[in-house]
PyMOL Python script that loads the backbone (N, CA, C, O; Angstrom):
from pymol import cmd

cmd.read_pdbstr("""\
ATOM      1  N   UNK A   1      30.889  -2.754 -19.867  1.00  0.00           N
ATOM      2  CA  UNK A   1      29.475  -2.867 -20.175  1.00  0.00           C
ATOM      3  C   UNK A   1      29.036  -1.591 -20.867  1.00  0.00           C
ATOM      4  O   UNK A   1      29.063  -0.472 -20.354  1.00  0.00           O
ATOM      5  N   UNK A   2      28.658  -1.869 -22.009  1.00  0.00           N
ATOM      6  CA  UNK A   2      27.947  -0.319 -22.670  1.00  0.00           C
ATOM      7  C   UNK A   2      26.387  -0.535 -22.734  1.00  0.00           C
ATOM      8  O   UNK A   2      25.780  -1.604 -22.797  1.00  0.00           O
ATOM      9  N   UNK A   3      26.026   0.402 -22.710  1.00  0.00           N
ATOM     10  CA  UNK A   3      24.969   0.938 -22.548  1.00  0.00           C
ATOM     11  C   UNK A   3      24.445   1.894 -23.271  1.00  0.00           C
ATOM     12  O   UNK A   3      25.081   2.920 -23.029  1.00  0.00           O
ATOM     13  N   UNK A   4      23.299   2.167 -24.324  1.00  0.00           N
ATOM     14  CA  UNK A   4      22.353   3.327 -24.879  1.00  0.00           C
ATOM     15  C   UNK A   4      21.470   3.384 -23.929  1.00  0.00           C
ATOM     16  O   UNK A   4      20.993   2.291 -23.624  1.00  0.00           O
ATOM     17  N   UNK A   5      21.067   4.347 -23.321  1.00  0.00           N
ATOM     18  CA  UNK A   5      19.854   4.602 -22.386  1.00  0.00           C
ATOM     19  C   UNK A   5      18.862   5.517 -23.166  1.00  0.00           C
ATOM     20  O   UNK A   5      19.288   6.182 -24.111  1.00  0.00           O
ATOM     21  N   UNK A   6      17.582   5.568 -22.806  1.00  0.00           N
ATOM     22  CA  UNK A   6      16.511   6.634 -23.315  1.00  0.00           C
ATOM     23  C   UNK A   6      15.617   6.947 -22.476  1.00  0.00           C
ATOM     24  O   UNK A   6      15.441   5.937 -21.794  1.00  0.00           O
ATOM     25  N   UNK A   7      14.586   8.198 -21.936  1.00  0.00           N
ATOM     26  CA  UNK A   7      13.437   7.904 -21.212  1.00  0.00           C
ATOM     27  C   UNK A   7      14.153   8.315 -20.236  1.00  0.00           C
ATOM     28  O   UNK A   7      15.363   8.524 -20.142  1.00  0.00           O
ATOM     29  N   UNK A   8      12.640   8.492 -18.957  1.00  0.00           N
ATOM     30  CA  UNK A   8      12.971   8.775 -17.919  1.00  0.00           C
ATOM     31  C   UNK A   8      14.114   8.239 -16.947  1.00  0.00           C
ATOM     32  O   UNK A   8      14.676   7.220 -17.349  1.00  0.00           O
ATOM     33  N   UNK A   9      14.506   8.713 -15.844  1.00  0.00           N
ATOM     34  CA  UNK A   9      15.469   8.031 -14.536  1.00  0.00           C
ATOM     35  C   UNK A   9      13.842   7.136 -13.767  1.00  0.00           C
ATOM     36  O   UNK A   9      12.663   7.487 -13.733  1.00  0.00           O
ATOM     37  N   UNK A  10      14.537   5.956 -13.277  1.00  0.00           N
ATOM     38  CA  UNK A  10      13.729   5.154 -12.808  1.00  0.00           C
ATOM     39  C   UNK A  10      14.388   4.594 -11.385  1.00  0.00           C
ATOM     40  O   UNK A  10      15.593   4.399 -11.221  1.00  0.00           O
ATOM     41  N   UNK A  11      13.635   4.435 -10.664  1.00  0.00           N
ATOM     42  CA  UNK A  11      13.999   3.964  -9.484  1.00  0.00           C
ATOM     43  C   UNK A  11      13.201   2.531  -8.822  1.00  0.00           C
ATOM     44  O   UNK A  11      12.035   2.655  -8.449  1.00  0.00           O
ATOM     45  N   UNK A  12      13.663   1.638  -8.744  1.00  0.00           N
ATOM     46  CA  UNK A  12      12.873   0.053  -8.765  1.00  0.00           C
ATOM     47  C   UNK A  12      14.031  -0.911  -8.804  1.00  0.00           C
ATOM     48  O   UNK A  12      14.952  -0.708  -9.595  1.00  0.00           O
ATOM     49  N   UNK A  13      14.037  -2.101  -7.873  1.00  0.00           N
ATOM     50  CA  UNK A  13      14.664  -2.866  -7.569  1.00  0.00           C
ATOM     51  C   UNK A  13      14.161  -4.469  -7.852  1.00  0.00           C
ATOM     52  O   UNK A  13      13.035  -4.910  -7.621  1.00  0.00           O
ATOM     53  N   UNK A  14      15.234  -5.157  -8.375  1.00  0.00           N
ATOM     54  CA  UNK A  14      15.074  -6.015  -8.951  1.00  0.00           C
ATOM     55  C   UNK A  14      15.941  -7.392  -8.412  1.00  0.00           C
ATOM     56  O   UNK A  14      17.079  -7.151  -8.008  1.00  0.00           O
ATOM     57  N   UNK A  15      15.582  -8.516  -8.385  1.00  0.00           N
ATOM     58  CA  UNK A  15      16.541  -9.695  -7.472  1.00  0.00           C
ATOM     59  C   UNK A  15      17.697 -10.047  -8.947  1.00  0.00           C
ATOM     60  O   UNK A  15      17.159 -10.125 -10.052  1.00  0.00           O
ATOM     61  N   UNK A  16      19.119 -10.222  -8.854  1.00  0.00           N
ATOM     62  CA  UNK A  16      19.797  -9.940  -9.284  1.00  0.00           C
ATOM     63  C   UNK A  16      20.206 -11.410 -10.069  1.00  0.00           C
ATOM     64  O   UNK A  16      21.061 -11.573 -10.939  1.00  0.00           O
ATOM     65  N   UNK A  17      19.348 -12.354  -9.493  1.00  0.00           N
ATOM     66  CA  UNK A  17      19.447 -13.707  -9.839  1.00  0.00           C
ATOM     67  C   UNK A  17      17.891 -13.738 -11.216  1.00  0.00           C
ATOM     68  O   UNK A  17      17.981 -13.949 -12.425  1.00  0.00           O
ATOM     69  N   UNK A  18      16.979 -13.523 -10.612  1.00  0.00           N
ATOM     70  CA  UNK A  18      16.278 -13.381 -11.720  1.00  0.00           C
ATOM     71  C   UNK A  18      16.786 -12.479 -13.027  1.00  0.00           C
ATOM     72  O   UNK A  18      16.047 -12.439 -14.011  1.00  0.00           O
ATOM     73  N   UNK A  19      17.545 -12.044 -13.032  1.00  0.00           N
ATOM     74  CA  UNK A  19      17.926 -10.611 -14.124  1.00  0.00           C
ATOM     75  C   UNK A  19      19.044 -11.781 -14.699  1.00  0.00           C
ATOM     76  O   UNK A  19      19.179 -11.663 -15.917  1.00  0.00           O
ATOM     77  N   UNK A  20      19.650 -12.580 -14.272  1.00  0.00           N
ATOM     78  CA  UNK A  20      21.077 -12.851 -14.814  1.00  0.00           C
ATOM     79  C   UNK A  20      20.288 -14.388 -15.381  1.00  0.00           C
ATOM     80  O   UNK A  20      20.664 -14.932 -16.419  1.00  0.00           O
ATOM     81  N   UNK A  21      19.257 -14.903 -14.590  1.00  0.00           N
ATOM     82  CA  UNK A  21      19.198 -16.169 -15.165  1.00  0.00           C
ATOM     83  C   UNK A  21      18.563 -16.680 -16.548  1.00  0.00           C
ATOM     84  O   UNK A  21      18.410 -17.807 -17.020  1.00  0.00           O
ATOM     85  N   UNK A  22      18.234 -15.284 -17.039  1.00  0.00           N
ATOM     86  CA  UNK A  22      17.959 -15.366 -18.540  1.00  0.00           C
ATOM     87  C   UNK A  22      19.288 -14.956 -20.087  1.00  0.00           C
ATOM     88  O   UNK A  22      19.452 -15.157 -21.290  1.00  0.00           O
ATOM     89  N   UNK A  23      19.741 -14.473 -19.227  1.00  0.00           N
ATOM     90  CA  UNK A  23      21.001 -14.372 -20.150  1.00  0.00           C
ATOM     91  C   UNK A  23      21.668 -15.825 -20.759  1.00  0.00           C
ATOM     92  O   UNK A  23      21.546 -15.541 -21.951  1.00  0.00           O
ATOM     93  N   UNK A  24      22.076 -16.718 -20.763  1.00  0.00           N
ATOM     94  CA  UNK A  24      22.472 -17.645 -21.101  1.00  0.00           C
ATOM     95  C   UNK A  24      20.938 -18.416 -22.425  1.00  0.00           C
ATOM     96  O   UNK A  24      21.072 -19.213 -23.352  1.00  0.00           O
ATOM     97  N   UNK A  25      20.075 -17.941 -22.074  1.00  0.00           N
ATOM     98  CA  UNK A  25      18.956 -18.543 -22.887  1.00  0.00           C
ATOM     99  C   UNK A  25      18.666 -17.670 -24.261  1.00  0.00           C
ATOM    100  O   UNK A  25      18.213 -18.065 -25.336  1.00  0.00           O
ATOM    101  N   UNK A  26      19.025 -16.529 -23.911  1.00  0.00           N
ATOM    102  CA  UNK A  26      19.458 -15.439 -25.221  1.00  0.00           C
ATOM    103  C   UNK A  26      20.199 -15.639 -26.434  1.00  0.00           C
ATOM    104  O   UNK A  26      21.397 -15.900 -26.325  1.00  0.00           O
ATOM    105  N   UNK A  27      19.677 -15.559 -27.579  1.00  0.00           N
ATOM    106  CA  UNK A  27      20.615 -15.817 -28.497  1.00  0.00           C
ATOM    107  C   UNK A  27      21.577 -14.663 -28.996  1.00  0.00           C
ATOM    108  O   UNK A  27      22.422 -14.862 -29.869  1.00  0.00           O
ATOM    109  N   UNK A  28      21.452 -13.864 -28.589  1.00  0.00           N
ATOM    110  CA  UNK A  28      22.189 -12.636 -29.130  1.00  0.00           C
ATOM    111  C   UNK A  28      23.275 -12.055 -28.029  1.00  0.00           C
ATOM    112  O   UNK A  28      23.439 -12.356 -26.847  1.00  0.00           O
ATOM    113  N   UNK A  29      23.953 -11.102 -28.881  1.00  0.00           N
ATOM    114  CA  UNK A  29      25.069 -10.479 -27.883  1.00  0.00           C
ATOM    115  C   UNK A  29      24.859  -8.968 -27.032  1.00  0.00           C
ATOM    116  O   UNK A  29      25.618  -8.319 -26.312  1.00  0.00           O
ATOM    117  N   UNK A  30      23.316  -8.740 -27.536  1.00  0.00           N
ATOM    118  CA  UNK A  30      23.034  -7.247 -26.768  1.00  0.00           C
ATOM    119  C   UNK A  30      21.577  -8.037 -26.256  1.00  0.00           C
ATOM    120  O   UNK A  30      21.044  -9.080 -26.636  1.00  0.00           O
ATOM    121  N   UNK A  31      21.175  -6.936 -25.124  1.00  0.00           N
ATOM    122  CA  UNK A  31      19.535  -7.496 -25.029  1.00  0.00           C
ATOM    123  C   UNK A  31      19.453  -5.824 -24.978  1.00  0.00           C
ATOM    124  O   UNK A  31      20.338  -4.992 -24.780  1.00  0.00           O
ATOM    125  N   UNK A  32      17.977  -5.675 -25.248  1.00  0.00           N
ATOM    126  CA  UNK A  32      17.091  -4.788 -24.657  1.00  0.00           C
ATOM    127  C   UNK A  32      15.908  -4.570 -23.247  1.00  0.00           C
ATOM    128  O   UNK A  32      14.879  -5.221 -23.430  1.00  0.00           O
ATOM    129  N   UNK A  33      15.930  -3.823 -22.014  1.00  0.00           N
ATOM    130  CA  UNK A  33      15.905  -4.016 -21.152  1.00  0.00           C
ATOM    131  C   UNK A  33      14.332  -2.856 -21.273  1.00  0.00           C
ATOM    132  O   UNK A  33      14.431  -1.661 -21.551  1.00  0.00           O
ATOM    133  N   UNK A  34      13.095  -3.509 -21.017  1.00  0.00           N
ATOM    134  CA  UNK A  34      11.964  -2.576 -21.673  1.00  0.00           C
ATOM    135  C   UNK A  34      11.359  -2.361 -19.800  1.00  0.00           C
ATOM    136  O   UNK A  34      10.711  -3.104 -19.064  1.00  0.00           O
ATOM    137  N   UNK A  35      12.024  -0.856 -19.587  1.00  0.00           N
ATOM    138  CA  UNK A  35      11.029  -0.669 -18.348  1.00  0.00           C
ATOM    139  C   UNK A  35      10.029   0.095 -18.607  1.00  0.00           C
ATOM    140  O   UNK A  35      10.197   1.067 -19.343  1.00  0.00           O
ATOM    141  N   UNK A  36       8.805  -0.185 -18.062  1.00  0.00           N
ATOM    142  CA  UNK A  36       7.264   0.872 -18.470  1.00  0.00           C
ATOM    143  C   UNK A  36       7.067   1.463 -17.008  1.00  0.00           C
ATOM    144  O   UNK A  36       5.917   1.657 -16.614  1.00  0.00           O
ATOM    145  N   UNK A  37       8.012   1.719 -16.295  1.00  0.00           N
ATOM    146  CA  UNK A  37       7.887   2.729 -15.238  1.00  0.00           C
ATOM    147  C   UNK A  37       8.213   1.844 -12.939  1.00  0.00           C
ATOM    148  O   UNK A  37       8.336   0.653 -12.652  1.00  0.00           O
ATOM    149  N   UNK A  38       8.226   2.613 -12.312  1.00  0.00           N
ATOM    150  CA  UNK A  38       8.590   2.578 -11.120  1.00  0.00           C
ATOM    151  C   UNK A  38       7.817   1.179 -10.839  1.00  0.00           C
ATOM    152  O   UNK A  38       6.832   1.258 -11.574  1.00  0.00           O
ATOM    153  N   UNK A  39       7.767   0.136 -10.262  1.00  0.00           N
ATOM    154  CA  UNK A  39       7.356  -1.016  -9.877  1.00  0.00           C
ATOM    155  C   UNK A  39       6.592  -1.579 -10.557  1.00  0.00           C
ATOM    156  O   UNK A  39       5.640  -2.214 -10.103  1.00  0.00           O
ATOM    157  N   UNK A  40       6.889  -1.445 -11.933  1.00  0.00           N
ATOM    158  CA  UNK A  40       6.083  -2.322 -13.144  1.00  0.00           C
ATOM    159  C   UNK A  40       7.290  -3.210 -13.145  1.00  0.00           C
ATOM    160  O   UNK A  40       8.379  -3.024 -12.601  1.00  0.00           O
ATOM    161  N   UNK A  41       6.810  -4.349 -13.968  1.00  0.00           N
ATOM    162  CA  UNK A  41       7.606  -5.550 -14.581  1.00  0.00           C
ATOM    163  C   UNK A  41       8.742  -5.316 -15.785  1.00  0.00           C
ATOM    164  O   UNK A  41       8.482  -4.597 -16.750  1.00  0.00           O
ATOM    165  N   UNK A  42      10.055  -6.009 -15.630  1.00  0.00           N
ATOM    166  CA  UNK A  42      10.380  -5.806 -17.033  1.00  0.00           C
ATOM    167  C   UNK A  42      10.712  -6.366 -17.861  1.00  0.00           C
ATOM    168  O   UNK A  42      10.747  -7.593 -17.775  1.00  0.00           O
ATOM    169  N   UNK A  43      11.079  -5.742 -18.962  1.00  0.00           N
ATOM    170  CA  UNK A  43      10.682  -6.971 -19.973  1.00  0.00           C
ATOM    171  C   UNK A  43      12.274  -6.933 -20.452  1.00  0.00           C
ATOM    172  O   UNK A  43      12.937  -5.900 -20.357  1.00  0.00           O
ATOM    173  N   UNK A  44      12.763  -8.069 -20.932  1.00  0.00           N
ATOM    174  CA  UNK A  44      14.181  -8.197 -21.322  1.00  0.00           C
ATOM    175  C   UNK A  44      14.185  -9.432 -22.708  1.00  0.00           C
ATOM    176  O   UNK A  44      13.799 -10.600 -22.662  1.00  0.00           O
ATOM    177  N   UNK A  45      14.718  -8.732 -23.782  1.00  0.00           N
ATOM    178  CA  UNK A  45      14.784  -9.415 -25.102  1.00  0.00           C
ATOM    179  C   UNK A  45      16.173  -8.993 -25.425  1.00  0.00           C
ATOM    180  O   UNK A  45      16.902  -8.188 -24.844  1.00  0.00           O
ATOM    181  N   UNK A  46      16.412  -9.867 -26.699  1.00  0.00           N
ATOM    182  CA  UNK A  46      17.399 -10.137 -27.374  1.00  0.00           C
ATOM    183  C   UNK A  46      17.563  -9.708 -28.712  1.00  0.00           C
ATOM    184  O   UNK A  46      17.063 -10.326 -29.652  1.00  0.00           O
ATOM    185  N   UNK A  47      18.429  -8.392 -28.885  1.00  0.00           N
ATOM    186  CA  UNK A  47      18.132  -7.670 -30.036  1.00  0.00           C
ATOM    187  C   UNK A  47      18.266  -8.017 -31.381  1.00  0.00           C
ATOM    188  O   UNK A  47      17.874  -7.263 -32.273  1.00  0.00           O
ATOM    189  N   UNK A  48      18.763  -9.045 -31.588  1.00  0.00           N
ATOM    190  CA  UNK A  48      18.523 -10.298 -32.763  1.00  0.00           C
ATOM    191  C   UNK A  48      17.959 -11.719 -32.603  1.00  0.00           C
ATOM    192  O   UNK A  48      18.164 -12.713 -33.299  1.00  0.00           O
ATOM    193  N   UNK A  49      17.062 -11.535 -31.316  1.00  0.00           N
ATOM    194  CA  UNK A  49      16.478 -13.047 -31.192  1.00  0.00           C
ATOM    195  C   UNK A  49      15.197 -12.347 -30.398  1.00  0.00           C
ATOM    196  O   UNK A  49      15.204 -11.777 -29.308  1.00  0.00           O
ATOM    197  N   UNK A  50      13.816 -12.644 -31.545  1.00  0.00           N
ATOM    198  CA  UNK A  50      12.617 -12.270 -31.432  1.00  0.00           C
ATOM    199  C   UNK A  50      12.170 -13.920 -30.813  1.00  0.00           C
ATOM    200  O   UNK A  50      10.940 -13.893 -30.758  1.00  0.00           O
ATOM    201  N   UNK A  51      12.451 -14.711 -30.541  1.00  0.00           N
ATOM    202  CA  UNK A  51      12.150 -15.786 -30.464  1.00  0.00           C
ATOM    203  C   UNK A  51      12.017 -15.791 -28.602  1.00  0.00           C
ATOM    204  O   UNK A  51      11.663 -16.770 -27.944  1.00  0.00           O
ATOM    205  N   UNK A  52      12.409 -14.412 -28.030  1.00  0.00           N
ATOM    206  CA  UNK A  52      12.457 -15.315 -26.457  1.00  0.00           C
ATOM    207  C   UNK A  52      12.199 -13.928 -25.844  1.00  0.00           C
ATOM    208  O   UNK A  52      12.939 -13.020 -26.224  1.00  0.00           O
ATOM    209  N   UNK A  53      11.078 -13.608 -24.790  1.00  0.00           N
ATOM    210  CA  UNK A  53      11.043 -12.813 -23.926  1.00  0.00           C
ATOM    211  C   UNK A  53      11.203 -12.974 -22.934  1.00  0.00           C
ATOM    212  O   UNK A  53      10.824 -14.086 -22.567  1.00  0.00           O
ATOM    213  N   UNK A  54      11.842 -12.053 -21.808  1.00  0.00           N
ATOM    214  CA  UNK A  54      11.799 -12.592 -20.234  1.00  0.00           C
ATOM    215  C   UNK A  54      10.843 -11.895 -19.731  1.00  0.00           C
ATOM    216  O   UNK A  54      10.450 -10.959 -20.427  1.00  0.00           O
ATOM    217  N   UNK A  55      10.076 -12.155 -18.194  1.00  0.00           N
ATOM    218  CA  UNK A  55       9.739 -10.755 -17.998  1.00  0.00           C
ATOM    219  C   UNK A  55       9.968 -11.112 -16.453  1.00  0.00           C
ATOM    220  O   UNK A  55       9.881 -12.232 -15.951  1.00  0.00           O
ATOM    221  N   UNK A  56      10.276  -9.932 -15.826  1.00  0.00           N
ATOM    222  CA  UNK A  56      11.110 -10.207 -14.350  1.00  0.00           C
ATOM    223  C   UNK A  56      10.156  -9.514 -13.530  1.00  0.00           C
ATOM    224  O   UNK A  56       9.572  -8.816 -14.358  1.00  0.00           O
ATOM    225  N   UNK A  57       9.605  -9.263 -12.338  1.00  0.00           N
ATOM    226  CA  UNK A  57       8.783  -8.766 -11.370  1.00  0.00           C
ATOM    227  C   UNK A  57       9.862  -8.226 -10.438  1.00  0.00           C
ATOM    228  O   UNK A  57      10.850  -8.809  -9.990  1.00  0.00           O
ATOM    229  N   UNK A  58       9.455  -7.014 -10.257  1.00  0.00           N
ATOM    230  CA  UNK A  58      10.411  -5.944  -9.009  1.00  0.00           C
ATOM    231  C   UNK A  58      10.035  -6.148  -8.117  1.00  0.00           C
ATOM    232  O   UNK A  58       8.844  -6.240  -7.819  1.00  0.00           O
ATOM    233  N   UNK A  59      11.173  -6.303  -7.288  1.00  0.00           N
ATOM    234  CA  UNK A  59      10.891  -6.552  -5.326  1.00  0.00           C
ATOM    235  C   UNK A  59      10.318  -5.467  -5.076  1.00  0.00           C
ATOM    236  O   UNK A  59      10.323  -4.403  -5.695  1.00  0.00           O
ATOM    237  N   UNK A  60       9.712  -5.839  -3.940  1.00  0.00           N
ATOM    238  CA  UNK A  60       8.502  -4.923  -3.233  1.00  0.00           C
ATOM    239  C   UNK A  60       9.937  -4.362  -2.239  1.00  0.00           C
ATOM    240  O   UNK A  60      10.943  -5.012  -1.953  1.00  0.00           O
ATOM    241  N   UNK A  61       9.513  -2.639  -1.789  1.00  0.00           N
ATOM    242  CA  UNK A  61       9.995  -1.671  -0.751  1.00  0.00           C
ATOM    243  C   UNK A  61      10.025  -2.602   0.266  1.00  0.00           C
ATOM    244  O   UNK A  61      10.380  -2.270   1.397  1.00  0.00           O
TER     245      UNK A  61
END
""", "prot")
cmd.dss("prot")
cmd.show_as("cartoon", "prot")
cmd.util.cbc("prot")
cmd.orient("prot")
């Protein structure tokens, strides 16, 4: 799995089934994974497919 990272270290937990069950609906072979900080939502796109956003909600502590 490769990875470019940028931005702060973040700490926030996420259900591992919601994160995976958008992958197959993706048209592309990379996504981009858009966190806006500690128990915000995130957003997950497809870096050649503007056509589909996910957006996933972090489990509560």
């Amino acid at each position: 799995l490769e990875a470019a990272l940028s931005g702060e270290d973040l700490d926030t937990n996420f259900h591992i089934g919601y994160l995976s069950d958008c992958l197959p609906s993706i048209q592309s072979d990379s996504v981009v994974l858009g966190f806006s900080g500690e128990g915000k939502p995130l957003v997950i796109r497809g870096v050649s497919d503007s056509t589909f956003t996910y957006l996933v909600m972090p489990l509560n502590r």
